[in-house]
Each structure stands twice: as C-alpha cells, then as structure tokens.
C-alpha positions as CSV (number, residue, x, y, z in Angstrom):
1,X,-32.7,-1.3,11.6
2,X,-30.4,-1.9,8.4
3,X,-26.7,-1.8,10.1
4,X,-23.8,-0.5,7.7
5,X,-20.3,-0.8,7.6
6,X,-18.4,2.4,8.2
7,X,-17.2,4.5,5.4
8,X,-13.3,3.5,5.2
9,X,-11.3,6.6,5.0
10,X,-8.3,4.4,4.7
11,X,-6.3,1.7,6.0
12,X,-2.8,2.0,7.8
13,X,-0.5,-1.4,9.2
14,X,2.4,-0.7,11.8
15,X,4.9,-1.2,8.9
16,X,3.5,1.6,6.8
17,X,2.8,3.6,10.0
18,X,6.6,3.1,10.6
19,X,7.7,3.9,7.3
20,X,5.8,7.4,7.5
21,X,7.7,8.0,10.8
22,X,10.6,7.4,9.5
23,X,10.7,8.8,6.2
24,X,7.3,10.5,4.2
25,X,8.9,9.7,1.1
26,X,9.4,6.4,1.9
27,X,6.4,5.8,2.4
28,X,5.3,7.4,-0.9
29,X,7.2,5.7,-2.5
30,X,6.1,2.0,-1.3
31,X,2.3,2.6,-0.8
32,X,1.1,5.4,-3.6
33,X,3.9,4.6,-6.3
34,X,4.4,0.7,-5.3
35,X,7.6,1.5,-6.2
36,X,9.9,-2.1,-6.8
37,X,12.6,-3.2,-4.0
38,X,14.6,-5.8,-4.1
39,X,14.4,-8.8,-1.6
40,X,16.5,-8.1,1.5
41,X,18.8,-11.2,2.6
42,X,17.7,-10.1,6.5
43,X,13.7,-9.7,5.5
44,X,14.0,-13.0,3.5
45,X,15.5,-14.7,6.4
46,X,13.3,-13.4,8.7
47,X,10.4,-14.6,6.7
48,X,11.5,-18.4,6.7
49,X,12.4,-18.1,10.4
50,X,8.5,-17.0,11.3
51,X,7.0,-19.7,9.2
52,X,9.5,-22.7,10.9
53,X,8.3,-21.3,14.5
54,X,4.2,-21.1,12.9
55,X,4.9,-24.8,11.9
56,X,6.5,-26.0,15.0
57,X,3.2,-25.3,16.8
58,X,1.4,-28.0,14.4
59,X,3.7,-30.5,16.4
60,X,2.7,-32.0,19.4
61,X,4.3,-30.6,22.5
62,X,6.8,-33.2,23.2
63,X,8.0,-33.3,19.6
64,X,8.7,-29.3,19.6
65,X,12.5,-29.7,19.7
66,X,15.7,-27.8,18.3
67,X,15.9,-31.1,15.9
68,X,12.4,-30.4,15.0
69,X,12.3,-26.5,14.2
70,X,15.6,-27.3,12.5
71,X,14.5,-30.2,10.2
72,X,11.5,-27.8,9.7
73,X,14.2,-25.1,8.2
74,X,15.3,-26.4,4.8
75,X,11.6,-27.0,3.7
76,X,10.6,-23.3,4.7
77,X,13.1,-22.2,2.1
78,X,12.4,-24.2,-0.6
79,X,8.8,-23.4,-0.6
80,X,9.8,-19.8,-0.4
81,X,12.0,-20.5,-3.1
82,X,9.0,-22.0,-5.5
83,X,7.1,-19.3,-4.6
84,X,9.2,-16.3,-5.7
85,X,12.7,-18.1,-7.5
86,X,14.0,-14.6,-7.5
87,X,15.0,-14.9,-4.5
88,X,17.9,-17.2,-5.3
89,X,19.5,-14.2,-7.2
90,X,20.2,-12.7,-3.7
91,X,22.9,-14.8,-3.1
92,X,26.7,-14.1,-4.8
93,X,27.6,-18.0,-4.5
94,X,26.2,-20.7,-3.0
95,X,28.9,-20.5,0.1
96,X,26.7,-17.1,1.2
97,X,23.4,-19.1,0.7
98,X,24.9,-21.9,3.6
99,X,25.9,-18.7,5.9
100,X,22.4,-17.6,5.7
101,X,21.2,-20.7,6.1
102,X,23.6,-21.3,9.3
103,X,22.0,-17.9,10.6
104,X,18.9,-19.0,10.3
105,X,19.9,-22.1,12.2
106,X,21.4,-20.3,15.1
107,X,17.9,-17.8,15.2
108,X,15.9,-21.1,15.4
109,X,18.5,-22.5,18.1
110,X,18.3,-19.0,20.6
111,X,14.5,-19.8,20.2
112,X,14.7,-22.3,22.7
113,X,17.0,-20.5,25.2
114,X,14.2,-17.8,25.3
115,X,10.9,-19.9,25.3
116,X,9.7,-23.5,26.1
117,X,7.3,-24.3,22.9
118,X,6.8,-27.7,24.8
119,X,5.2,-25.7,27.4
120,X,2.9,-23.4,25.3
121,X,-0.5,-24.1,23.0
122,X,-0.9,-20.7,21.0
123,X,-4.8,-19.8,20.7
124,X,-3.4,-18.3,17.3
125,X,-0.6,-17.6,14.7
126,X,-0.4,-15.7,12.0
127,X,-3.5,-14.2,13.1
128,X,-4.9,-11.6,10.8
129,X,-6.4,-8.6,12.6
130,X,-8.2,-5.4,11.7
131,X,-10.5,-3.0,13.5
132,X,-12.1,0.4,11.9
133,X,-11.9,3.8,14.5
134,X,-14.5,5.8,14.8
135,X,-12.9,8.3,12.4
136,X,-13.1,5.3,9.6
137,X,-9.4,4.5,9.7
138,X,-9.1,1.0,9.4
139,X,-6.1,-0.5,11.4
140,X,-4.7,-4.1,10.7
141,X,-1.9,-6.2,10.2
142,X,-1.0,-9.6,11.1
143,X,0.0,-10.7,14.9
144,X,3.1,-13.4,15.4
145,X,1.0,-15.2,18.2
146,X,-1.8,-14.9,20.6
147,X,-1.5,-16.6,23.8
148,X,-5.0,-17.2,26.1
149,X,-4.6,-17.8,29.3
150,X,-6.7,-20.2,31.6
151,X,-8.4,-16.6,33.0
152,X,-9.3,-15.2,30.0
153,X,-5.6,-13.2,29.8
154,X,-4.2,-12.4,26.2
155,X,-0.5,-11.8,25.9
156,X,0.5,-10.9,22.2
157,X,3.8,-11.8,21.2
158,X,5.7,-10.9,18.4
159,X,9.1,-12.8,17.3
160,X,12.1,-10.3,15.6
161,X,15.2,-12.0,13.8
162,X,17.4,-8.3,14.3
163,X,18.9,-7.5,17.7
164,X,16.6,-6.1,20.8
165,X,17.6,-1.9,20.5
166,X,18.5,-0.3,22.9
167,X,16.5,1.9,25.5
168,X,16.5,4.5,23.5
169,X,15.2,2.9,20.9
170,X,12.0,0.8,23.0
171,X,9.6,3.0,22.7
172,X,10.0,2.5,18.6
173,X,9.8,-1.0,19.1
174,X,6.8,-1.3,21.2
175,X,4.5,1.2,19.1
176,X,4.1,-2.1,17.0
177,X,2.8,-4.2,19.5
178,X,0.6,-1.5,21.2
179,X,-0.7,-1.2,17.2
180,X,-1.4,-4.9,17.5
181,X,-3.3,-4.5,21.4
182,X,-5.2,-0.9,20.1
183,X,-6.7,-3.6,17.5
184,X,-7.7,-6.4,19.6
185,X,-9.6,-3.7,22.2
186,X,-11.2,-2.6,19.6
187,X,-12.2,-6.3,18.1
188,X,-12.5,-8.1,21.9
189,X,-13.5,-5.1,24.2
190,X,-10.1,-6.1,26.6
191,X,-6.7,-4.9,27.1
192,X,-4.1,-7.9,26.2
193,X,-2.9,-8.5,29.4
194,X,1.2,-8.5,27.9
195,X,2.6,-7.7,25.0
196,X,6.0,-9.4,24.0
197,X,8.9,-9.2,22.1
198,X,11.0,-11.8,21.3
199,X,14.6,-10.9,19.6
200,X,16.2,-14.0,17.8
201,X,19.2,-12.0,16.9
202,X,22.4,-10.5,18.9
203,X,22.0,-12.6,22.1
204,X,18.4,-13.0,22.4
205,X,16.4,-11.2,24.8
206,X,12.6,-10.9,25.6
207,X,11.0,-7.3,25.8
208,X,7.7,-7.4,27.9
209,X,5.5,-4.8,28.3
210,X,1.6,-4.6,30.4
211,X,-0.5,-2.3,28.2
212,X,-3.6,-0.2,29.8
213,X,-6.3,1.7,28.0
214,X,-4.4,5.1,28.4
215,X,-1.5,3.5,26.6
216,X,-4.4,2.3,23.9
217,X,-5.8,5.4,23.7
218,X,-2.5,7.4,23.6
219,X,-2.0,4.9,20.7
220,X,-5.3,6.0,19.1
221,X,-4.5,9.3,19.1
222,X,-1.0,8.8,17.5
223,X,-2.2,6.7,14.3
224,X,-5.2,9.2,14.2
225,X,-2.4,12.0,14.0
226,X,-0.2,9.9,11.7
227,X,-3.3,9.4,9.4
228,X,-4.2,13.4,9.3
229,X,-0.3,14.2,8.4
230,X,-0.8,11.1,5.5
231,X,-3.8,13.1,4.3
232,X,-1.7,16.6,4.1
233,X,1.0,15.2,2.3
234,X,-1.6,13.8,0.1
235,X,-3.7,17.3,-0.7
236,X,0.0,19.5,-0.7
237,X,2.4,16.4,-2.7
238,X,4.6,17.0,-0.3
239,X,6.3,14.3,0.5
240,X,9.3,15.3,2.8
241,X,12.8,12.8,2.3
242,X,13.9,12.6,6.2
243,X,17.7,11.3,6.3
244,X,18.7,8.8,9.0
245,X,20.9,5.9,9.0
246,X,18.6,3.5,7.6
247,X,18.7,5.3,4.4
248,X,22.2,2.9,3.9
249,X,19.3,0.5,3.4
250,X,16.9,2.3,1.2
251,X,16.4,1.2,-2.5
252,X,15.2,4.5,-3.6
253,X,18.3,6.6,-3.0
254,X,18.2,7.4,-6.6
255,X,15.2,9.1,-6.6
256,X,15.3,10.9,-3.1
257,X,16.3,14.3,-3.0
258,X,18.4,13.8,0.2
259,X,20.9,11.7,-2.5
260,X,20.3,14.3,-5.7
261,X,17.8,12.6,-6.6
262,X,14.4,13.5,-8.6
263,X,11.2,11.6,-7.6
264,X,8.9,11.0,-10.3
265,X,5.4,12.7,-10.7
266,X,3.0,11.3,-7.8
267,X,0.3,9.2,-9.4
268,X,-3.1,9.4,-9.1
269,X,-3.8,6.4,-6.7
270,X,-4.9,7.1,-2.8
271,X,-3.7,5.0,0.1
272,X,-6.8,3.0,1.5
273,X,-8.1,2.6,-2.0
274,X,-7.9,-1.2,-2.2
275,X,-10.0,-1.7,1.0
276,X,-12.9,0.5,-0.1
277,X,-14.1,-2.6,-2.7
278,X,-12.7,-5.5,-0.7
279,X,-12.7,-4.6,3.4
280,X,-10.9,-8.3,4.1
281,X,-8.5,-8.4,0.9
282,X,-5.1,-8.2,3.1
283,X,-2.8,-8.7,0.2
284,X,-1.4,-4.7,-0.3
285,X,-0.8,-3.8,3.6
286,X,-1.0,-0.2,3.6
C-alpha cells in the first residue's frame, strides 16, 4: 500500500486564528494582501526577551542566574539588530532605546520570581509543531517550551512579555495554548498534562490550566469553524472591519472602513497556498 499525504486545504497558526477573531479584515490584510507593518517596540521586545530565556536553557543549571539571563540581553538585541537594522528606526533617541532596554531587564528579572530555571531541563524550545485534521486543515505554530516529566507528563508552557488579563479575558488567552495541546494529541496521541502561561509584564503571574480531550475536541471544532468562515469570506470578498480597542494599535486604519478608509482590490492569492508545495516551510505562518 502506497501511503499519501493528505490534501492540505490550508494552514491556520493561533496568531492568524486570533487575528480573524478579532478583526476579518485584519486578517486579510496580513495573510492574503501581506500587507507591511511596522515593528512594534512591545513585539520587538518581546522577541529578544524569548530568545534570552531559549538561551538560558543552553547553560548549565547552576549557571542559570538573573546575572546570566541579563548578560545574555544586550547580545539578543544586537543580533536582532544585524538581522533587520530597521529596527533601530523605532526608537525617537537613544534615551527611549535604554528604557526599553531597562524593560526588558525587569521582564528578565520577574522571570525568576515566577520560575526556578535551575530546577527545570526543558525536553524542547522553540519547538516547531504542526498536525493536519481530518478535514485537511493543517494546524501549527511554534511552542515556547515543552516540559516531560519523569511519567511521561507534558506540560506546555508559553512565556508573555504584556500583563496576565483579566478573567474576562482567560478564556482568549488560553485558546492559544489549547491550539498548541490540539496539536501535540494529534502528533503524540496524549493530552499535555498542563498548559501554562507565564506573564513577564504587570506583576507577573502564572495561568495554569489541565486540558482533556473534550476541551481538544471543543478546540477542533472551533478552528474547523474558524476555517469554514475564512473560506466564506474568501468565495463572498467580504472581509468584515470589526472595531475594538486594539484598533488604537492597528497599522491599517487608513485603509479600514471603520476609519473612512478604502481597502484595496483583494488579490488573487489563497491562504494555505504556501504549504501546498512545501508542507514543512514555516517561514509565512498563516
């Protein structure tokens, strides 16, 4: 018997998921025009903050110190810098580049009033994770850090640089990381035992949650739904502008409709398109 891949229908990450729930147009506008946005100071920072906690776990346990992750900062940001210089321009003066810097430094620091890294041997970071549903949607995206215990018992754990929300919010929050756990049942065959968010902003605080298969399948059922109201806006062009307060954060105000705005003509390029001729090329998350 000749075994084939499934026929990819398309392809869907938590941050493009979220972006449709938030805002169709949005989401339009980053995954079928690939519209240009200019780098965020807070996405930037958060960026340099996950790679100093990656690199903290090359050091040996007893060396995983505040002096460590700190020393480990400046580096981070040059090689950021090297890699894209544009993001220099998002500073007015050097003075707002040292606040940044210092916020960074005091992320880095709550780190170790939330977790003991000389306690902990991740089984992975920056793990890259995708699974195909039964309907050919391919899920994937990239998990913070898996941790195995001595049982067999996964906890996937997730670091944010903003504040944890509030109750209200949770549920918003923890769609990611159920994301993340629908992927690894599908890849491993078992339920991660915990899934956990760690908040480096605000005070610091760890959200926990124990997933089971109804939460998973619930899950299922929401991208699946999420994907079929993709596909509609897709057949109709509809792409309906939804206003909240995150728009105050949006770089496409001048094209959204909510802000008198005209978008331009939709082109002819279909989300999910990318992963039909490469299914492991991860480089346009969708």
């Amino acid at each position: 018997m000749t075994l084939t891949e499934p026929v990819i229908i398309g392809a869907l990450s938590p941050s493009r998921a979220g972006d449709f729930m938030t805002c169709p147009l949005l989401y339009r506008f980053r995954v079928i025009d690939q519209l240009p946005e200019k780098p965020s100071p807070a996405a930037v920072r958060g960026t340099v903050v996950h790679a100093v906690l990656e690199r903290l776990y090359d050091l040996p346990a007893p060396g995983r110190s505040v002096e460590a992750a700190l020393e480990l900062l400046e580096p981070q940001w040059r090689r950021l810098l090297d890699d894209d210089p544009q993001y220099a321009g998002m500073f007015a003066d050097e003075a707002e580049q040292a606040e940044w810097l210092a916020q960074a430094r005091a992320m880095l620091e709550r780190y170790f009033t939330l977790e003991d890294p000389t306690r902990l041997e991740p089984a992975e970071r920056e793990l890259y994770v995708e699974a195909v549903l039964d309907s050919g949607l391919m899920l994937r995206g990239y998990v913070d850090r898996l941790d195995v215990a001595p049982t067999g018992d996964v906890r996937v754990v997730d670091y944010k640089t903003g504040s944890a929300p509030g109750p209200e919010f949770e549920a918003k929050a923890l769609f990611q990381m159920k994301f993340y756990a629908l992927v690894l049942w599908r890849l491993r065959g078992t339920v991660p035992r915990l899934l956990q968010l760690v908040y480096l902003g605000g005070g610091g605080e760890v959200l926990r949650y124990a997933p089971d298969e109804a939460d998973l399948r619930a899950t299922e059922r929401k991208v699946t739904a999420l994907w079929a109201a993709i596909e509609r806006a897709l057949e109709s062009g509809e792409w309906r502008a939804r206003r909240s307060r995150l728009c105050d954060w949006c770089d496409h105000q001048a094209l959204c409709p909510e802000f008198g705005g005209t978008p331009p003509p939709v082109p002819d390029r279909q989300p999910g398109d990318t992963v039909r001729s490469n299914r492991r090329a991860a480089t346009d998350e969708l």
